[in-house]
Jmol script that loads the backbone (N, CA, C; Angstrom):
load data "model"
ATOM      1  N   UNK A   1      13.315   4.137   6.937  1.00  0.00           N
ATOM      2  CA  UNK A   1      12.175   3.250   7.083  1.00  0.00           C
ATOM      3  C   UNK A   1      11.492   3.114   5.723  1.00  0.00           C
ATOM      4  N   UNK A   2      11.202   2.058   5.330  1.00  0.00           N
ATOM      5  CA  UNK A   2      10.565   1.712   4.067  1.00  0.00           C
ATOM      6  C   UNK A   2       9.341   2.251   4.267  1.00  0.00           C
ATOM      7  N   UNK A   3       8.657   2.906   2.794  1.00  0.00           N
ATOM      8  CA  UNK A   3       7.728   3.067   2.802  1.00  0.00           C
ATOM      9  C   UNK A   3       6.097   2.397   3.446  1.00  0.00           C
ATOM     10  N   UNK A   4       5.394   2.795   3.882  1.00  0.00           N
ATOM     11  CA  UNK A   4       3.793   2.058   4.326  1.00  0.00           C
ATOM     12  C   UNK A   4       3.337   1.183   2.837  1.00  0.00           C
ATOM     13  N   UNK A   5       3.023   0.227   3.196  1.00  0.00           N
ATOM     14  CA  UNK A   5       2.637  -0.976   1.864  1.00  0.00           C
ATOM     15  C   UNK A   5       1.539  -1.587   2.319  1.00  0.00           C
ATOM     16  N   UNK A   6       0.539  -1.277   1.460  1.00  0.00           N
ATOM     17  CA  UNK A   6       0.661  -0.972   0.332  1.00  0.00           C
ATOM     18  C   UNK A   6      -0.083   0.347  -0.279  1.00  0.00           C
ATOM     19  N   UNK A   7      -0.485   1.234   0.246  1.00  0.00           N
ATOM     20  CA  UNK A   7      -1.190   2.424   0.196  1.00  0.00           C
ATOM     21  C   UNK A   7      -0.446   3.284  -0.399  1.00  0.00           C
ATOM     22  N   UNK A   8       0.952   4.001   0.789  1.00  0.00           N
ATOM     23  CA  UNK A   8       2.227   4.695   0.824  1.00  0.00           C
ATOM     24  C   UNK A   8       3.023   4.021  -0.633  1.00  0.00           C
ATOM     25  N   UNK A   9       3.353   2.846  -0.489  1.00  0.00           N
ATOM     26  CA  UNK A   9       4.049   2.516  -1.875  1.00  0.00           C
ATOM     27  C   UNK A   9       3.251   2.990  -3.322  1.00  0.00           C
ATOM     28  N   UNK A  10       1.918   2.793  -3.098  1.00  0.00           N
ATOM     29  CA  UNK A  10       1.665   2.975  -4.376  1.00  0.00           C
ATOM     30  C   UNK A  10       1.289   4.219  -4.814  1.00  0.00           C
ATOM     31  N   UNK A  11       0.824   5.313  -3.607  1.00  0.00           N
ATOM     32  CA  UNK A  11       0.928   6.609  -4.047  1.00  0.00           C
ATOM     33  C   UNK A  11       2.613   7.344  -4.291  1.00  0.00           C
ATOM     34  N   UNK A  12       3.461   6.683  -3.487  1.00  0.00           N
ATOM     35  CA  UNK A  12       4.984   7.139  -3.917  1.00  0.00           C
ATOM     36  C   UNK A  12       5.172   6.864  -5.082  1.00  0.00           C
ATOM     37  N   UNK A  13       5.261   5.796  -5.697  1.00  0.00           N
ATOM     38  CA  UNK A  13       5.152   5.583  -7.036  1.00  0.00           C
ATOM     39  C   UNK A  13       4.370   6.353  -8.365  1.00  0.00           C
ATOM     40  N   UNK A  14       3.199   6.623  -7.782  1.00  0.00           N
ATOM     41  CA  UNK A  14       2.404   7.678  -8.427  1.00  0.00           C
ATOM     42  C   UNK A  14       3.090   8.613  -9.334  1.00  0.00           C
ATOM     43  N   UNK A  15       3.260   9.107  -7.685  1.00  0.00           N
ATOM     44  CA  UNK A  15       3.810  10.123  -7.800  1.00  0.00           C
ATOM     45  C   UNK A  15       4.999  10.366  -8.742  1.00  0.00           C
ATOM     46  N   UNK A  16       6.285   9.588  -8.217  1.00  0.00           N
ATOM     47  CA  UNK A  16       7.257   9.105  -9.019  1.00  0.00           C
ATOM     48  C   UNK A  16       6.814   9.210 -10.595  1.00  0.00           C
ATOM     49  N   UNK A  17       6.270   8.231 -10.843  1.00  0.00           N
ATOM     50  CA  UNK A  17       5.712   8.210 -12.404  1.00  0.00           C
ATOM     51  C   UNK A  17       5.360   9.184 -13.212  1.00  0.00           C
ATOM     52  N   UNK A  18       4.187  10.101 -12.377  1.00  0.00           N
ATOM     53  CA  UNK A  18       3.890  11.726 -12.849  1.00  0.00           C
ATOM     54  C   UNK A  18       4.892  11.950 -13.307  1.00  0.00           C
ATOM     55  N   UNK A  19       6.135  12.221 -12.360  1.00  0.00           N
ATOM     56  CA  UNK A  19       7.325  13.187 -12.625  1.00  0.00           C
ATOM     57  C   UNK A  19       8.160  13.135 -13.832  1.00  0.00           C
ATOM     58  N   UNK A  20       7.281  12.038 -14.281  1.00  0.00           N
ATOM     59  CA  UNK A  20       8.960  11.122 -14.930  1.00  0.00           C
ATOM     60  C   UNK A  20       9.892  10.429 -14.518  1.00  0.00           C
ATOM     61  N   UNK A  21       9.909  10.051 -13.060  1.00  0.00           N
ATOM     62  CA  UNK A  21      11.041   9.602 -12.390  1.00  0.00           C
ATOM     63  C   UNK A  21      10.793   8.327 -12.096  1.00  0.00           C
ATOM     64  N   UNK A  22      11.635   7.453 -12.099  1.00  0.00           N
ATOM     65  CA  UNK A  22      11.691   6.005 -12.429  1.00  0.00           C
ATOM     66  C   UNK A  22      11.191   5.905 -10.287  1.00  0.00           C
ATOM     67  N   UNK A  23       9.872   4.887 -10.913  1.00  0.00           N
ATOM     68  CA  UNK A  23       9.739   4.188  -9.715  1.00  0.00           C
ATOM     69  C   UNK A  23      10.666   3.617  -8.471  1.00  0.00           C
ATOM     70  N   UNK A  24      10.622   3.377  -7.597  1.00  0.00           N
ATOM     71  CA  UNK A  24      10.925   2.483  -6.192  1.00  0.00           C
ATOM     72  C   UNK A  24      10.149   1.766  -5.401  1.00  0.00           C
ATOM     73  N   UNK A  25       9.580   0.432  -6.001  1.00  0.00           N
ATOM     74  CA  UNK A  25       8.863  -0.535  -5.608  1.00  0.00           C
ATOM     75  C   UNK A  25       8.963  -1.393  -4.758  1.00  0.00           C
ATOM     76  N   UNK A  26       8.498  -1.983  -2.971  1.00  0.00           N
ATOM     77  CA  UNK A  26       9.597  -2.767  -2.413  1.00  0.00           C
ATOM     78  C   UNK A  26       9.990  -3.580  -2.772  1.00  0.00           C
ATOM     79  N   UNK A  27      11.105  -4.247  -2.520  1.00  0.00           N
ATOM     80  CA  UNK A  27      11.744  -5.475  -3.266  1.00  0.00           C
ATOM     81  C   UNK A  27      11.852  -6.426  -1.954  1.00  0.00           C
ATOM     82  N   UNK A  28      11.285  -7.446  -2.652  1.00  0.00           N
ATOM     83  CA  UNK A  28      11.230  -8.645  -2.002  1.00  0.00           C
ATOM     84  C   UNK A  28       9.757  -9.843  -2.087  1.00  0.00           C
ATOM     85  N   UNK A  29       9.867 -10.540  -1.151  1.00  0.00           N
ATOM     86  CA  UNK A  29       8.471 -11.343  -1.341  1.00  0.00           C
ATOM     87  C   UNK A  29       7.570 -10.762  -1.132  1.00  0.00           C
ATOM     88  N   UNK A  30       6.321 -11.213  -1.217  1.00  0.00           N
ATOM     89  CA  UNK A  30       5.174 -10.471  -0.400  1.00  0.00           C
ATOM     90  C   UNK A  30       5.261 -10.493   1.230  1.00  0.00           C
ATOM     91  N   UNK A  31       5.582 -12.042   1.567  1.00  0.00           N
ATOM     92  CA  UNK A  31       5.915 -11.657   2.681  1.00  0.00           C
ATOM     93  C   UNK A  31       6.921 -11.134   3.506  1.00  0.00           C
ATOM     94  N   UNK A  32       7.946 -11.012   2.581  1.00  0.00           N
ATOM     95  CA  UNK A  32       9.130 -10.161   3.028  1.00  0.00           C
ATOM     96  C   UNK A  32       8.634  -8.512   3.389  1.00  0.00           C
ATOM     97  N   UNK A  33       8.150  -8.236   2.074  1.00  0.00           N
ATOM     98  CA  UNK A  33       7.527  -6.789   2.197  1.00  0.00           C
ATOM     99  C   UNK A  33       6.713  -6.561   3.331  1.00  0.00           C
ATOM    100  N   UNK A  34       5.205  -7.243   3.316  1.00  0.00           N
ATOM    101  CA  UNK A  34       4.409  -7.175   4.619  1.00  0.00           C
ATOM    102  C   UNK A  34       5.225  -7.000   5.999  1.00  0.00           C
ATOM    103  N   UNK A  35       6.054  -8.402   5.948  1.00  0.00           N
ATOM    104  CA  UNK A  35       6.600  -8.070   7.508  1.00  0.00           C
ATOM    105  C   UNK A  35       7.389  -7.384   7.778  1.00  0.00           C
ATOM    106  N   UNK A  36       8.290  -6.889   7.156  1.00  0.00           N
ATOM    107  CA  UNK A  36       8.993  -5.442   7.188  1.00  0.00           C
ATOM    108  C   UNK A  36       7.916  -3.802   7.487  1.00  0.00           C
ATOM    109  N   UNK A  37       7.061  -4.367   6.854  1.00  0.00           N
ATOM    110  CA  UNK A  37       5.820  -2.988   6.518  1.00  0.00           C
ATOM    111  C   UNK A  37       5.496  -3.043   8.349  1.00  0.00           C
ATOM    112  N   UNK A  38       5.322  -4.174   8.306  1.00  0.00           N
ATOM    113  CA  UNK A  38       4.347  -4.259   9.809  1.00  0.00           C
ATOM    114  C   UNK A  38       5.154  -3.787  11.399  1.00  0.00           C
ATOM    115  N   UNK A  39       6.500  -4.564  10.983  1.00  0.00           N
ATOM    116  CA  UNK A  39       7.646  -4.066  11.940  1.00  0.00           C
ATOM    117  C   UNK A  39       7.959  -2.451  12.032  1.00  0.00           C
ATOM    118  N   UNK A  40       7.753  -2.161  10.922  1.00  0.00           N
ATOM    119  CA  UNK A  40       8.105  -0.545  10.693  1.00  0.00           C
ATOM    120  C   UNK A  40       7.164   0.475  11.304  1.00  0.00           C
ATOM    121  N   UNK A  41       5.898  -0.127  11.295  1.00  0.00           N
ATOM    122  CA  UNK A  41       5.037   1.116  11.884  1.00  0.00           C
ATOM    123  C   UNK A  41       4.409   0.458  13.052  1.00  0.00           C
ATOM    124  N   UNK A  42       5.286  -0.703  13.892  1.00  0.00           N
ATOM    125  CA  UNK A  42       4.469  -1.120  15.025  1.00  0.00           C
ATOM    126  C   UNK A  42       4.614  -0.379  16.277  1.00  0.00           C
ATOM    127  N   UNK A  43       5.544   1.198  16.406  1.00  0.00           N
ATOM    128  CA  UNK A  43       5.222   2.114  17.436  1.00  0.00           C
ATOM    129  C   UNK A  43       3.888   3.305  16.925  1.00  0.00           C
ATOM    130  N   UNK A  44       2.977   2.676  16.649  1.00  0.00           N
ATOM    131  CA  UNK A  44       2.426   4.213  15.663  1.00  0.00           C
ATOM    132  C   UNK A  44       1.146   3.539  16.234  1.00  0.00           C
ATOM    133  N   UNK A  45       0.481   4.682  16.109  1.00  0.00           N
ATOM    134  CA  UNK A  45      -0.611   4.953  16.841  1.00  0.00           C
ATOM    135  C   UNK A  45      -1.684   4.499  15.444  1.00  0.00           C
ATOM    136  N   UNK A  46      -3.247   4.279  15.766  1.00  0.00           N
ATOM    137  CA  UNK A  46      -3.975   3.847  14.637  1.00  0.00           C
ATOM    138  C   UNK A  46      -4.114   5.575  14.408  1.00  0.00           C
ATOM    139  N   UNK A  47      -4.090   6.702  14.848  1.00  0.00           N
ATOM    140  CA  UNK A  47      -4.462   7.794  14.486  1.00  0.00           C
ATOM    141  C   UNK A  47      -3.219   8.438  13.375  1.00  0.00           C
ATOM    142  N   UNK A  48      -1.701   8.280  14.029  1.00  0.00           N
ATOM    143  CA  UNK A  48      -0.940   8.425  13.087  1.00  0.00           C
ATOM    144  C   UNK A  48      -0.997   7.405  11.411  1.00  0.00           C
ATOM    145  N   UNK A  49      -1.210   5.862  11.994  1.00  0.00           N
ATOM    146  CA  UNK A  49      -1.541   5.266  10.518  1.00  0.00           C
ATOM    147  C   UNK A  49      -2.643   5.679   9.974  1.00  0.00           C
ATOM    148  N   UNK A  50      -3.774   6.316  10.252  1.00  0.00           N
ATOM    149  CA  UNK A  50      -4.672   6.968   9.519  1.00  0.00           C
ATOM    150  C   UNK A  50      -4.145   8.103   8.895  1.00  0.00           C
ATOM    151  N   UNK A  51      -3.925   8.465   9.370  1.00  0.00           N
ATOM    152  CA  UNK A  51      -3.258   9.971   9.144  1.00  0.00           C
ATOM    153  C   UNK A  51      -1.854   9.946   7.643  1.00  0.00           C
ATOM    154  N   UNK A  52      -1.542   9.151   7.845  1.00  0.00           N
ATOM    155  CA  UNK A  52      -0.677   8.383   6.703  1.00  0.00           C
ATOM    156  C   UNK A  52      -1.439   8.039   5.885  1.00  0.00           C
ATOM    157  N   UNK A  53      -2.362   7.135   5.881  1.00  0.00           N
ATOM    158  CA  UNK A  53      -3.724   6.488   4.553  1.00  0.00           C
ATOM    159  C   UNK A  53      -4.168   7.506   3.783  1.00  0.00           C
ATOM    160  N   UNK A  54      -4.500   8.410   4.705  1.00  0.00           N
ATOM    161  CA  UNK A  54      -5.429   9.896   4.156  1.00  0.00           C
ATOM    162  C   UNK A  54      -4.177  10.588   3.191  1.00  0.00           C
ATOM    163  N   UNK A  55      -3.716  10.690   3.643  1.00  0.00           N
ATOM    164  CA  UNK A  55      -2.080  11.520   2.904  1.00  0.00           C
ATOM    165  C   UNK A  55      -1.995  10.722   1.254  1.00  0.00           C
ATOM    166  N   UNK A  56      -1.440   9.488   1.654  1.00  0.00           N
ATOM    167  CA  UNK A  56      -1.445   8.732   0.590  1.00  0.00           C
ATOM    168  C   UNK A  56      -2.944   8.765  -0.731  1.00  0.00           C
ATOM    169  N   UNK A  57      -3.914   8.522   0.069  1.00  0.00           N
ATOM    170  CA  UNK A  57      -4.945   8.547  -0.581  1.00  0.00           C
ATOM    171  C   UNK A  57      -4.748   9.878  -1.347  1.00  0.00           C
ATOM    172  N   UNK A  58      -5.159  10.662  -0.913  1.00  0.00           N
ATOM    173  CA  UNK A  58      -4.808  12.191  -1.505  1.00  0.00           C
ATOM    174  C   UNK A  58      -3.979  12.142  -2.817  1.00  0.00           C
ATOM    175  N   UNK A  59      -2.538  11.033  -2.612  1.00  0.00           N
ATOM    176  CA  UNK A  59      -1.628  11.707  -3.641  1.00  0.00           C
ATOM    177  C   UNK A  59      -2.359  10.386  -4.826  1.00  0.00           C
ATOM    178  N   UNK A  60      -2.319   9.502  -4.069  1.00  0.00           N
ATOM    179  CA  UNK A  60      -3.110   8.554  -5.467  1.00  0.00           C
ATOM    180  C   UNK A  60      -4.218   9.226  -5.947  1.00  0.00           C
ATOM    181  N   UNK A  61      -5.488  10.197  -5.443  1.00  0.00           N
ATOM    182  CA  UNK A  61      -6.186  10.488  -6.163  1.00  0.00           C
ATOM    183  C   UNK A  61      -5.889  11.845  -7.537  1.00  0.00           C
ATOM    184  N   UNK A  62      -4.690  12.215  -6.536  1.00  0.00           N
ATOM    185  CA  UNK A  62      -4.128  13.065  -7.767  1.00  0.00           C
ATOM    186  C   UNK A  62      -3.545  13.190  -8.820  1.00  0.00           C
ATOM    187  N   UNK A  63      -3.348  12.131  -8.469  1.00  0.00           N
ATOM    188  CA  UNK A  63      -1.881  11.135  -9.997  1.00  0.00           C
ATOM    189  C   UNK A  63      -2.379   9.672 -10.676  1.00  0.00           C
ATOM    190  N   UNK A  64      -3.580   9.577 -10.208  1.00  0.00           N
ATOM    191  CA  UNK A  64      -3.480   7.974 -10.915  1.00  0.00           C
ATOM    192  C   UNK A  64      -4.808   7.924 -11.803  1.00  0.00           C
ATOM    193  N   UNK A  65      -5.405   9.378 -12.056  1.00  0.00           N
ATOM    194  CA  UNK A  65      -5.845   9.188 -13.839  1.00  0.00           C
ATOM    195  C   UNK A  65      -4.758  10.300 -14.506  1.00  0.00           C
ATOM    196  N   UNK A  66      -3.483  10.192 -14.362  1.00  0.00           N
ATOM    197  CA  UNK A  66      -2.521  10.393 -15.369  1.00  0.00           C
ATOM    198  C   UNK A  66      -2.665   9.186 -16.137  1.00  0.00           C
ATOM    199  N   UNK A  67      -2.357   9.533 -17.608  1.00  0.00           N
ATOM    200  CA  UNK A  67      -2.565   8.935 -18.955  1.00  0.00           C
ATOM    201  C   UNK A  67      -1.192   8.885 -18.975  1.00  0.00           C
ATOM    202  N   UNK A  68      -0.163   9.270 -18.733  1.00  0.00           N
ATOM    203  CA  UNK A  68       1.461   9.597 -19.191  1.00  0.00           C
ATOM    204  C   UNK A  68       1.720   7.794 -18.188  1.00  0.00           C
ATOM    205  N   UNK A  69       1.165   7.631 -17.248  1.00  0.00           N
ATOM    206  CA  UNK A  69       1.610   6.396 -16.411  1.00  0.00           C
ATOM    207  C   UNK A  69       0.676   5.549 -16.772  1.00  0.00           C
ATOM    208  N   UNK A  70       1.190   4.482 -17.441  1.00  0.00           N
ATOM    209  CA  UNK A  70       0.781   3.347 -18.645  1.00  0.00           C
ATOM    210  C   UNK A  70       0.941   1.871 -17.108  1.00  0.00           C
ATOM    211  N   UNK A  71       1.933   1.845 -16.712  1.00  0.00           N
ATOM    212  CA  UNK A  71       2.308   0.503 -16.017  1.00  0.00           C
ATOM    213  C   UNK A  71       2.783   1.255 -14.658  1.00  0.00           C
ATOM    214  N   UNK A  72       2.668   0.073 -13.434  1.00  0.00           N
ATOM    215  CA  UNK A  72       2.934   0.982 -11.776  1.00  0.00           C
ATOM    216  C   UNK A  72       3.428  -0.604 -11.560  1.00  0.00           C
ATOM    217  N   UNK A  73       4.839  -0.717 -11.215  1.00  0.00           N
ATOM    218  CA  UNK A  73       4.973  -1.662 -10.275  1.00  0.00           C
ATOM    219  C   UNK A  73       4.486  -2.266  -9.309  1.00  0.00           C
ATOM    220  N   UNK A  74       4.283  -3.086  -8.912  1.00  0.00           N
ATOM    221  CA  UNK A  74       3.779  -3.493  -7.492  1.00  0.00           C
ATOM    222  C   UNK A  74       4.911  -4.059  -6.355  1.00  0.00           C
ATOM    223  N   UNK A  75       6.003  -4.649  -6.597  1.00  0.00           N
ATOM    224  CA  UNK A  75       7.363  -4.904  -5.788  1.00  0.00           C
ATOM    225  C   UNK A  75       8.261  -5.161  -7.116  1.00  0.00           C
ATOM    226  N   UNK A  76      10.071  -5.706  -6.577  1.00  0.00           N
ATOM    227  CA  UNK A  76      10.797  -5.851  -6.951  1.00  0.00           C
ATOM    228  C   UNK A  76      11.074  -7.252  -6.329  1.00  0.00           C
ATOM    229  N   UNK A  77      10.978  -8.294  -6.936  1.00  0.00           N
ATOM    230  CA  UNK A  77      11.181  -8.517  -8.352  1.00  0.00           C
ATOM    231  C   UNK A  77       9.559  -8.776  -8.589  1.00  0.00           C
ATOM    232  N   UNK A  78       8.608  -8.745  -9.225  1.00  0.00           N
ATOM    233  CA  UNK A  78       7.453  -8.444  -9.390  1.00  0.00           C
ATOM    234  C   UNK A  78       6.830  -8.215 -10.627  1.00  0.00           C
ATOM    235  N   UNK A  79       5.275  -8.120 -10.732  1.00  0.00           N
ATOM    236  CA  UNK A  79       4.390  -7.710 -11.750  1.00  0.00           C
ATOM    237  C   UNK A  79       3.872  -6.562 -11.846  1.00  0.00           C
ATOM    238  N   UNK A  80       4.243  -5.496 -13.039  1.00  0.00           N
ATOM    239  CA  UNK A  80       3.714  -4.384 -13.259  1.00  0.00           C
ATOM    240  C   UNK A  80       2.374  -4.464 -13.467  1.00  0.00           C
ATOM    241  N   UNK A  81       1.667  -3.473 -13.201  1.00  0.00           N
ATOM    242  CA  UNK A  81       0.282  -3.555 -13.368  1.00  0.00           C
ATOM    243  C   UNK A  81      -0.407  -1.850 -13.984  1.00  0.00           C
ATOM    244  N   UNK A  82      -1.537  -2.169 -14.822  1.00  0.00           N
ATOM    245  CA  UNK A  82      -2.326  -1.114 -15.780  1.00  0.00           C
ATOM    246  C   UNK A  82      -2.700  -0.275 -13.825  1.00  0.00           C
ATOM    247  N   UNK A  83      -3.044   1.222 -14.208  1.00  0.00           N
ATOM    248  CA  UNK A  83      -3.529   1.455 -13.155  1.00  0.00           C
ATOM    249  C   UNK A  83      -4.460   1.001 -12.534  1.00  0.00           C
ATOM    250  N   UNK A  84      -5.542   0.594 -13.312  1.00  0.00           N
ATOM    251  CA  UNK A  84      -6.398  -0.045 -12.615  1.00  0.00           C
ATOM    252  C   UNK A  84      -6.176  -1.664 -12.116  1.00  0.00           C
ATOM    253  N   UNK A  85      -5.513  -2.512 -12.789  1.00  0.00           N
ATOM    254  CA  UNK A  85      -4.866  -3.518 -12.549  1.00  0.00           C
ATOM    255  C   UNK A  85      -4.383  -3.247 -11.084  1.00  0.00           C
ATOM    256  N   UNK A  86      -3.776  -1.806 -11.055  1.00  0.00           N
ATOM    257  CA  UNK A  86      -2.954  -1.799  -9.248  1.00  0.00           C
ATOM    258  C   UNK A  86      -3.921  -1.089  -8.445  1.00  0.00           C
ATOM    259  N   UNK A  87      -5.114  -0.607  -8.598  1.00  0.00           N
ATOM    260  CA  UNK A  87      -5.906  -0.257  -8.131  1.00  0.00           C
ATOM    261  C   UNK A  87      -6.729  -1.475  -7.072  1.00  0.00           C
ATOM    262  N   UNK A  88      -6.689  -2.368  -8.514  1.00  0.00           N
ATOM    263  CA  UNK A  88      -7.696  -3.764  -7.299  1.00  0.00           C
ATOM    264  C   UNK A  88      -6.977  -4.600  -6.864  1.00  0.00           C
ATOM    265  N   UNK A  89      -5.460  -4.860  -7.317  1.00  0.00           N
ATOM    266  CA  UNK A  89      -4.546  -5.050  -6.535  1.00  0.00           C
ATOM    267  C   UNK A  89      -4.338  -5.036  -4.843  1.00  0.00           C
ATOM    268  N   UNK A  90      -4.092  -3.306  -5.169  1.00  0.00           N
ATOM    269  CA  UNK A  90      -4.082  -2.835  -3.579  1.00  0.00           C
ATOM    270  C   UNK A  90      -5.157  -2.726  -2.991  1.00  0.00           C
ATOM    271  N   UNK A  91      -6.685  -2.698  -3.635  1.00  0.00           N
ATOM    272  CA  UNK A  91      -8.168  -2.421  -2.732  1.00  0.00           C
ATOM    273  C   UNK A  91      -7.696  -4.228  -2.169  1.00  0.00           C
ATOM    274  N   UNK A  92      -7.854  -4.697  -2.911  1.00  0.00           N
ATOM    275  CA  UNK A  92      -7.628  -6.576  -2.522  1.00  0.00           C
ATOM    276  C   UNK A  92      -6.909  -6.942  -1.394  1.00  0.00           C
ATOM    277  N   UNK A  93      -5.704  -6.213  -1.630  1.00  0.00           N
ATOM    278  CA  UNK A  93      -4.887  -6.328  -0.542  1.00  0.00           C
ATOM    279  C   UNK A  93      -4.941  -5.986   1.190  1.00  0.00           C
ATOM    280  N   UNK A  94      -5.418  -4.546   0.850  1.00  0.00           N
ATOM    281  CA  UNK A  94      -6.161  -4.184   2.014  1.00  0.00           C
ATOM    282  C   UNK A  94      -7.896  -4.606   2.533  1.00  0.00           C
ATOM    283  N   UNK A  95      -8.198  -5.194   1.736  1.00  0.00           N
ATOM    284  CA  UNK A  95      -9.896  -5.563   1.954  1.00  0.00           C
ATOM    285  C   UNK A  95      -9.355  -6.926   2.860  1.00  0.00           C
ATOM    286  N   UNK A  96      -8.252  -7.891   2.622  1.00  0.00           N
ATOM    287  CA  UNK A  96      -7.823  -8.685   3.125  1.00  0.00           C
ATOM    288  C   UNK A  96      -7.740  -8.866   4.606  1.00  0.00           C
ATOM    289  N   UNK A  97      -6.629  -7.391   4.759  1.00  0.00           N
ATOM    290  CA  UNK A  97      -6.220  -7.237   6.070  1.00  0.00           C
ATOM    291  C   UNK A  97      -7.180  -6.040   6.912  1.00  0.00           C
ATOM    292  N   UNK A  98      -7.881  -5.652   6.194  1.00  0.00           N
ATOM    293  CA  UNK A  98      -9.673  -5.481   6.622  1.00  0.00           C
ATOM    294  C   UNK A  98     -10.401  -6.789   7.798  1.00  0.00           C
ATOM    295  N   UNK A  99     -10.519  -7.859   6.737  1.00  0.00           N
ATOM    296  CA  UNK A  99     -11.306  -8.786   7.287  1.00  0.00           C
ATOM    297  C   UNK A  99     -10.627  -9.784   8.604  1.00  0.00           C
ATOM    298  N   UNK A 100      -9.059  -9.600   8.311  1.00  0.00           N
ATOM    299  CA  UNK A 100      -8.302 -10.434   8.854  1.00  0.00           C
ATOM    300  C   UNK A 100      -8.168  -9.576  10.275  1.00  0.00           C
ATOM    301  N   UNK A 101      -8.386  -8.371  10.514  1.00  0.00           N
ATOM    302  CA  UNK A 101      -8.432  -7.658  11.901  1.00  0.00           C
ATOM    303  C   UNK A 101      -9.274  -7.889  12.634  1.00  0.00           C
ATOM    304  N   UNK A 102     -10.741  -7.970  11.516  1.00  0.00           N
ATOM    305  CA  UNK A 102     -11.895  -7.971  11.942  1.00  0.00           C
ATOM    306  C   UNK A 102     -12.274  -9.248  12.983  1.00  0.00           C
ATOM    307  N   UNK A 103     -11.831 -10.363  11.871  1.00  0.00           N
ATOM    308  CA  UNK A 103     -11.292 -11.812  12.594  1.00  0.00           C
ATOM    309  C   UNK A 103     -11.326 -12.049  14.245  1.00  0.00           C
ATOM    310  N   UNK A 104     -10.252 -11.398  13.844  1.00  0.00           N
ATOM    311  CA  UNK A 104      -9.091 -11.205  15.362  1.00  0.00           C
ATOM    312  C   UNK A 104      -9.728 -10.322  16.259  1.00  0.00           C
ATOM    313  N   UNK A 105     -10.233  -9.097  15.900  1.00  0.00           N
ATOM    314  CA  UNK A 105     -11.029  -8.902  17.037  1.00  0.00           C
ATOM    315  C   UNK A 105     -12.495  -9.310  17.439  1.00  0.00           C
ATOM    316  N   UNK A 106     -13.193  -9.712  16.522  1.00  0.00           N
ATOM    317  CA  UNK A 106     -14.191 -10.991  16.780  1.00  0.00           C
ATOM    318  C   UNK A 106     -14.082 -11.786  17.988  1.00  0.00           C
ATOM    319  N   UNK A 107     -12.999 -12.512  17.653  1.00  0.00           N
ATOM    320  CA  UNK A 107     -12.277 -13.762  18.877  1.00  0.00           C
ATOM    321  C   UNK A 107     -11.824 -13.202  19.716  1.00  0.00           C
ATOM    322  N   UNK A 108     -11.507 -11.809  19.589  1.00  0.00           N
ATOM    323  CA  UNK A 108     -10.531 -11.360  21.351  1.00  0.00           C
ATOM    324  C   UNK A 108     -11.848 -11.094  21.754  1.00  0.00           C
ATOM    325  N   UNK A 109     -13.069 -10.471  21.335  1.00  0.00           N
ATOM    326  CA  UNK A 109     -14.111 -10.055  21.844  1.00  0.00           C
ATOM    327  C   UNK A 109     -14.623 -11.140  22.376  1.00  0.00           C
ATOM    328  N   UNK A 110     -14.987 -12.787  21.800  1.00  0.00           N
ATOM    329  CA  UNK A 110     -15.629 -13.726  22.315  1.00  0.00           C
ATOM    330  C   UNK A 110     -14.656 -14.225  23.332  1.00  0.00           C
ATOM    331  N   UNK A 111     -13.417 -14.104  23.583  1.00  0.00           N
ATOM    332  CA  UNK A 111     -13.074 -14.498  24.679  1.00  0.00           C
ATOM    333  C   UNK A 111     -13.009 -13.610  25.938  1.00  0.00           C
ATOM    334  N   UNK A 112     -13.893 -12.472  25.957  1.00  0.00           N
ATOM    335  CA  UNK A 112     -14.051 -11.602  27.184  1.00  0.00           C
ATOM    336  C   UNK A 112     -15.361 -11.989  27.513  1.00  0.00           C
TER     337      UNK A 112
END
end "model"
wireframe off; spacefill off
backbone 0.3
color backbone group
């Protein structure tokens, strides 16, 4: 199963990078990536995907004021980005699908 994207990808990578070890970024479109991401964890509970965020979070906060990691992929074929560059990247990304839940349950709520 492909990594969680974009949280999981970018602390794997982190990580990766720390080590010295050449990244694994998903490859494909954005929306290739997303809907693969989404298919992958659609038996999972919101407590297990939390539980995953927190994990991830953890390893990004441990690795991503390394100075040794200059550039972090964001997919394949794709734009590398400064850490902070992938920082608001991925806050962006998820602030997105933040609002876009929020949306949706808005409207399931006004139609009860």
């Amino acid at each position: 199963m492909r990594i969680w994207w974009p949280g999981e990808s970018f602390a794997k990578n982190l990580v990766l990078l720390s080590k010295g070890a050449p990244p694994d970024p998903p490859q494909g479109s954005l929306r290739e990536v997303n809907r693969e991401g989404v298919l992958a964890l659609r038996g999972q509970s919101t407590d297990q995907l939390i539980r995953r965020l927190r994990k991830a979070q953890k390893l990004v906060e441990a690795n991503v004021f390394n100075e040794c990691i200059t550039v972090i992929p964001y997919r394949k074929p794709g734009t590398s980005y400064t850490r902070l560059q992938h920082l608001e990247v991925v806050a962006h990304h998820i602030q997105g699908h933040f609002w876009e839940m929020l949306g949706k349950s808005l409207i399931k709520n006004e139609a009860l």
